[in-house]
Structures are given as structure tokens and as C-alpha cells.
N, C-alpha and C positions, 0 to 999 in steps of 0.2 A: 409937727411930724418929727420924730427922731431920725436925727444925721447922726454918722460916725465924729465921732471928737477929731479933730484935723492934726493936734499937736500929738495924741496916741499915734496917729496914722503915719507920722512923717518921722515918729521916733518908731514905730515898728519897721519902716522902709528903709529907714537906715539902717540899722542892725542887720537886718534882712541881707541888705545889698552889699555891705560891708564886713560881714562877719560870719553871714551865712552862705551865703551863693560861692565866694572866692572857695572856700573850702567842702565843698557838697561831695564833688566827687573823691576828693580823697577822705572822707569821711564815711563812702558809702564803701570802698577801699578797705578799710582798717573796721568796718563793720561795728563802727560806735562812733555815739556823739562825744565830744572832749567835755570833761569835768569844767573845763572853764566856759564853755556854751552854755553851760546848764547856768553854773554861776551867775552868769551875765543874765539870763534870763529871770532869772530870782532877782535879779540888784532892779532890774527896767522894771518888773513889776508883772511881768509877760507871766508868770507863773503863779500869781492872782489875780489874775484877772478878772477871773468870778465871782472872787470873794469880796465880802464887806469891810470896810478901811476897819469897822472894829475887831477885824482879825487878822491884820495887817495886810489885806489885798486892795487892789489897786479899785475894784467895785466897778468895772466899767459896764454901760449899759448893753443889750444884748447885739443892738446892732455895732455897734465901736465893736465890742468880743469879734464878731464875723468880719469884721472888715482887718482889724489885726490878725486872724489866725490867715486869712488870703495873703498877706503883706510875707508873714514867716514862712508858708507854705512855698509863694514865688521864690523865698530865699532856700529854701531847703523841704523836701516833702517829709524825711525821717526826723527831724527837726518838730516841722507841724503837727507831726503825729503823737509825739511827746508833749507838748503844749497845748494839746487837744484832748487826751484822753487824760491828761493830770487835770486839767479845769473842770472840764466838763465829762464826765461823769463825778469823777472821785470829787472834788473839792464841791461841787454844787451836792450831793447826796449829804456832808458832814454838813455843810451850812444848809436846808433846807430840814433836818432829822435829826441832826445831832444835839448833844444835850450841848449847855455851855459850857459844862468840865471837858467831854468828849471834844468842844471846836477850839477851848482852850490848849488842850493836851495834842491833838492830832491837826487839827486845822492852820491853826498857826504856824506852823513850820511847814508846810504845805505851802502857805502862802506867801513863804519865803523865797523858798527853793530849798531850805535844805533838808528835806524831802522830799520826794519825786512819787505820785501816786501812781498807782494800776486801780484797774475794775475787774473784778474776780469773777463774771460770771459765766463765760462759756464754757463748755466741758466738750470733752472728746464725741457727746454723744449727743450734745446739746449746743446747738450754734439758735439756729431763729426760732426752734422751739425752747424759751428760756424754762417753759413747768417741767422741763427733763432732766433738771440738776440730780444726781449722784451724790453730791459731795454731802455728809454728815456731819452735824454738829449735834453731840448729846451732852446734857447736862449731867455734872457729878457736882453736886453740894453747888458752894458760887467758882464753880468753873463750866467753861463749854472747851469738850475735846473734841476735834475737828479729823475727819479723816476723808481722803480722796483725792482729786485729782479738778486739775484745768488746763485749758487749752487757748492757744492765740491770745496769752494776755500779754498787752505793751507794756513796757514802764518792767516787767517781772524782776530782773534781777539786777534796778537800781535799788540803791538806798532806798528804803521811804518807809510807805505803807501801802495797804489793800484794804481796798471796800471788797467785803470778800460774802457771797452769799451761798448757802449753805441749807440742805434738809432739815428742819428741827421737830417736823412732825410729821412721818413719811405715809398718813393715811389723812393728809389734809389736802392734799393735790397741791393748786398753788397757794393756796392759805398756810400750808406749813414750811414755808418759807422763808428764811431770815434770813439778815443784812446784819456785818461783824466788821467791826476797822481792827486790820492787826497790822502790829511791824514784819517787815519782811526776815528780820532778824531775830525773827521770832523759833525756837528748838521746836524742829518738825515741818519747818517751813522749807521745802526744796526745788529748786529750779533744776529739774528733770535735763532739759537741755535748751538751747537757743538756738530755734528755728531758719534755718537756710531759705529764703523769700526769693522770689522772683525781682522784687523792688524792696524801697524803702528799708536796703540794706543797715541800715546805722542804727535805728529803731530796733530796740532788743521786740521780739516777739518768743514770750515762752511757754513753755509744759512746764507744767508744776504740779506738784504733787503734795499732802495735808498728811501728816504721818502721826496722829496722838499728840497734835497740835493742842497744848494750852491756851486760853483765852479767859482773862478776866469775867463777868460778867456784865460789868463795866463797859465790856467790847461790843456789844450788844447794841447795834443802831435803828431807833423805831424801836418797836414793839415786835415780840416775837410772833412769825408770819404774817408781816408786812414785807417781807424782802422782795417779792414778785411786784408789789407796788411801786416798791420805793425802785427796782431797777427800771421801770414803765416810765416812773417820773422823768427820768433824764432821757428818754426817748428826742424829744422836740430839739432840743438844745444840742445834742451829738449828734440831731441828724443835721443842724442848721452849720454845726461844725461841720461838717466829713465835706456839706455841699460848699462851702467857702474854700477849706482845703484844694477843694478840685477847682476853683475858679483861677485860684491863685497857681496852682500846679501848670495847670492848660494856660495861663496867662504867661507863664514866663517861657513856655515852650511858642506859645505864637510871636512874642516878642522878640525873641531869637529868629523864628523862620522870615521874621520881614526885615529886619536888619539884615539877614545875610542875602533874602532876595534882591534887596536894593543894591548889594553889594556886589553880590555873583554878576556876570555880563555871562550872556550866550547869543549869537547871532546879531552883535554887536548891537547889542542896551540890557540893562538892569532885565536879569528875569522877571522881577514885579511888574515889570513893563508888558510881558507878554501875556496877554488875556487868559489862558490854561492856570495858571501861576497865580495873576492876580482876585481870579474869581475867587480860587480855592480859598486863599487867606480872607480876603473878603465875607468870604462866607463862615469860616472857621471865627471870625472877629464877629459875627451876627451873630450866634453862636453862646460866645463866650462872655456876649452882653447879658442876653437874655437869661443865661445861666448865675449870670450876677443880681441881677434884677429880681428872680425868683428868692434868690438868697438873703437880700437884702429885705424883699416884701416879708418873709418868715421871720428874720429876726426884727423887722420894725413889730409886727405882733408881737413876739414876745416883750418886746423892752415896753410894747404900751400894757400888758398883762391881758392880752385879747388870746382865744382861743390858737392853737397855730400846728398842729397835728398833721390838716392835709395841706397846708401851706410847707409844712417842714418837708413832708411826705415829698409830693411836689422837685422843690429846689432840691432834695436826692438825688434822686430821682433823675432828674434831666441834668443835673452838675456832673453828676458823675459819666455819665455817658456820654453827656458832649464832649466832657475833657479827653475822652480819650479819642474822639473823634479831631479834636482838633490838634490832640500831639499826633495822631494820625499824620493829616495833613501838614504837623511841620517836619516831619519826618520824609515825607514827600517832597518837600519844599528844600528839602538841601538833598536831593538823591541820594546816592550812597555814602556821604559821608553823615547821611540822618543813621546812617544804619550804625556807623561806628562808634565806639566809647569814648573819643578824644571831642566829642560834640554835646552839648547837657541833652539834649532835646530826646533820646536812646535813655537815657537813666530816669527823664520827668516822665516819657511813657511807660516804664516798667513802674514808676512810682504812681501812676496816676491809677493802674488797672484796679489794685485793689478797693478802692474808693466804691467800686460797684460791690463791692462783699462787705464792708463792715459797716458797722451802726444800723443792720438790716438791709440784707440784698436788693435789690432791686428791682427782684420777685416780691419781693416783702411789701418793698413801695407800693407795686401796681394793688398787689390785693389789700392793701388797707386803704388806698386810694379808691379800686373798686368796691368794697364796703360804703363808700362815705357817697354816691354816685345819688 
């Protein structure tokens, strides 16, 4: 049976607790992660995670990946979000499609950190239907010019690159579909603006916009009109991410409400002590087991190469829902000063909510779970 690796876990937990947590809130503040987080994440290895030592990533197997992205997530949830959306989709798509010029040229420095990936595929008009893309890419001679538009992409306007999918044959449905790696530094390539979020302030979320973007041919990932495939492929693995995320998010929000329960006194003893109180947590930590468990069973399939769709489905699904049910309850658990800024438990629930929207809603979950029935 595959375990998490213990010396990954205990080197993400420190970083986490020490370099992430102390600074979350003034990070969510200043509405960015600091250049030298990123660094440091590139130097541990957190930013290959996915990838194969032959391209300089750290290779870790699927369940270690879940139990590190929990560990960064409890240290910071805008943080996890970057370390999640650069792994898994972007670096698992170059290493799973890419040529070996394309994972020597783009991949590699990916697996560094010094680049920071995005995944290009939602559009303003295309969220969980992904065969509604807009965006254009037509061929001139060995170039593909890129024109249009995206929406809610993370990572947009760091350094790096995009796995960026694209129209290339607009009377093939999803068969005309392509997948492109470009620099973000690429003439025509614009960050429209960076999106003002409810949570997970730090995390750029952006609109961008493809203006007679140039692109090698070379740029060209798969086979023209696989890109609806190739974006399907990293389904399992962002969902096994998003569900770890929220374990680790709702984990450091409980851990906070029972420390300060043991600590707060009302009616002379520890509020944990008084049954309304202690049910609550209680239950919110049954909860946040069983949301780990789910997590954990999804990514043990994948690391054995067993099927894991409604396993992944699944641990979404109920990670992400519980977690907000249980910052719920730590929120409850410190009264009013759950409500205030000066306390993490207010910024881990505004961070936790969108966990139900991305990597496929929730809606998304039940109906491919009810398909599978």
C-alpha cells in the first residue's frame, strides 16, 4: 500500500508552519505571494513535485503530492493554490504530452521554480463546459496566431508559461481542439486585469486576453485536436489536489477553534468542556477525518495506476464541502471574534469557499458521480 513519504511531510510542515502561516495574513494584505516564497519553493522541490528527477522534479508519488499540497494549504491557502495549479495541471500535461525538446525547453524550468505555470482553459463563456472555448489559433506557414480571451486563470501574470488551449478547427466540435505551451512574455500576450476574490487574496487570479499572439509550431502540445483530451487528462489529479487543499485549509481552521476552545473559560471551565462546544468540534474533526480518508483513497489509486475518476470525484466533492462546514464551526467556536480579521479562522473560510467552484463544481461532481451510479 502506498504511504506518504514522512521526510516530504515533515519538510512540507515545516516550511508551512514557519514560513507560511506566520505571514498568510499579511500576504493576503499586500494581495501577493513574495518572490522569495516562490524561491524557496523551487529550492524544497514543492514546485516539482510532479515531475520526473529526469527533469529536475522531485517525482513524488501521487499520494506524498496530496498529503504535501494539505501540509502548504494548512500553511497558507493562496500559497496552495499556486503549488497546485503549477503541478498539476500545467507540469503533469508537459510531462505526460510533451515532446523531449518541448520538457527540455519548457518543463525544466518549471521544475525549478523559475517559472511559475497557469492552465489556459476557461473562458468567460466557458467554465464546466470546457467544448465552448472561443479562443483561436490559426495556422500561417510554421506559425500558429492566437486570438481571444480567458478567464480565472491562476499563476496569469507570474513569470512562466501557459498550457494554453485553443480552437484550431472550429467545425470539429471537441476534436478541434488544441493544447500550446507559450511564455507569458510572449508580444500579444495580456493580463486584462487581476481579479478582486472574495478569498485567496494573494493568488493572482486573471483575464487575459490573445491579441495576434505568435507561436512557434514547435508550441504545439499533442497532436492537433487533442487539447479537450489532453485537458480531461488532468481531471483526477486537480481534483485529488483541490480535495487535499480543502483538508488541509478546514484542518488548520479546526486546529485554531480547539486550541482557543481549551483556552477561552465561560462559566468557569474551558468552553471545550461545555457539551454545545465540544460536540460541535467533535463533529467538525469526524468530518475532516473522513474528508482526508476519501483523499488519501483517490490518490492511493492513482500512485497504484488503478482507475480513480469517481474516487477523485468523490474526495471533491465531500472535501470541499465539509471544509467549509467545519471553518463554519470554528467560526462559531470563537463567537465574535471568529467574525474578525485579527483571527486566521475568517480569511481560511473565505479561502476555503472556493474549493466548491474550481477543478469542476460540485454540481459537476454529483453528475459525473451520478453517471457512474
Amino acid at each position: 500500500m502506498t504511504t506518504a513519504d514522512p521526510i516530504v511531510l515533515e519538510m512540507g510542515r515545516k516550511f508551512a508552519q514557519e514560513r507560511l502561516a506566520p505571514g498568510a495574513a499579511a500576504r493576503e494584505k499586500a494581495g501577493r505571494i513574495e518572490p522569495e516564497i516562490i524561491a524557496e519553493l523551487g529550492e524544497l522541490g514543492i514546485l516539482g513535485a510532479t515531475t520526473p528527477t529526469e527533469w529536475d522534479g522531485s517525482e513524488l508519488d501521487a499520494v506524498t503530492y496530496a498529503a504535501l499540497v494539505e501540509e502548504v494549504a494548512a500553511g497558507d491557502g493562496s500559497v496552495s493554490t499556486l503549488v497546485s495549479v503549477h503541478n498539476s495541471p500545467t507540469c503533469e500535461i508537459l510531462n505526460q504530452f510533451g515532446t523531449p525538446e518541448q520538457k527540455d525547453r519548457w518543463l525544466r524550468p518549471l521544475a525549478t521554480g523559475r517559472h511559475i505555470g497557469s492552465f489556459g482553459l476557461t473562458e468567460p463563456q466557458a467554465g464546466s463546459d470546457a467544448s465552448a472555448l472561443r479562443t483561436r489559433a490559426v495556422r500561417k506557414g510554421d506559425r500558429w496566431i492566437i486570438n481571444g480571451s480567458k478567464q480565472f486563470i491562476s499563476n496569469g501574470a507570474l513569470p512562466g508559461s501557459i498550457m494554453l488551449f485553443a480552437v484550431t478547427d472550429p467545425d470539429a466540435g471537441k476534436r478541434g481542439i488544441s493544447c500550446f505551451v507559450a511564455a507569458k512574455n510572449t508580444p500579444g500576450y495580456q493580463v486584462i486585469r487581476v481579479e478582486e476574490k472574495l478569498g485567496q487574496k494573494a493568488s493572482d487570479t486573471c483575464a487575459l486576453a490573445f491579441e495576434d499572439m505568435e507561436l512557434a509550431a514547435d508550441q504545439l502540445v499533442g497532436a492537433e485536436g487533442q487539447g479537450y483530451r489532453i485537458a480531461l487528462s488532468t481531471l483526477e489529479s486537480g481534483r485529488v489536489g483541490i480535495a487535499a487543499q480543502s483538508v488541509g485549509l478546514a484542518r488548520a481552521a479546526l486546529e485554531f477553534a480547539v486550541a482557543y476552545a481549551r483556552d477561552r473559560r465561560a462559566f468557569g471551565k474551558p468552553i471545550i468542556e461545555h457539551q454545545a462546544v465540544g460536540f460541535r468540534l467533535v463533529e467538525a474533526k469526524t468530518k475532516l477525518e473522513a474528508a482526508r480518508q476519501l483523499t488519501t483513497h483517490a490518490a492511493r489509486l492513482r500512485a497504484e495506476g488503478k482507475p480513480a475518476l469517481e474516487a477523485a470525484a468523490m474526495a471533491k466533492l465531500f472535501a470541499s464541502e465539509a471544509a467549509e462546514q467545519i471553518c463554519t464551526a470554528a467560526i462559531q467556536t470563537l463567537g465574535g471574534y471568529g467574525f474578525l480579521a485579527d483571527y486566521p479562522v475568517e480569511r481560511i473560510y473565505r479561502d476555503v469557499r472556493v474549493c466548491q467552484i474550481y477543478e469542476g463544481t460540485s454540481d459537476v461532481q454529483k453528475i459525473i458521480l451520478q453517471r457512474m451510479l
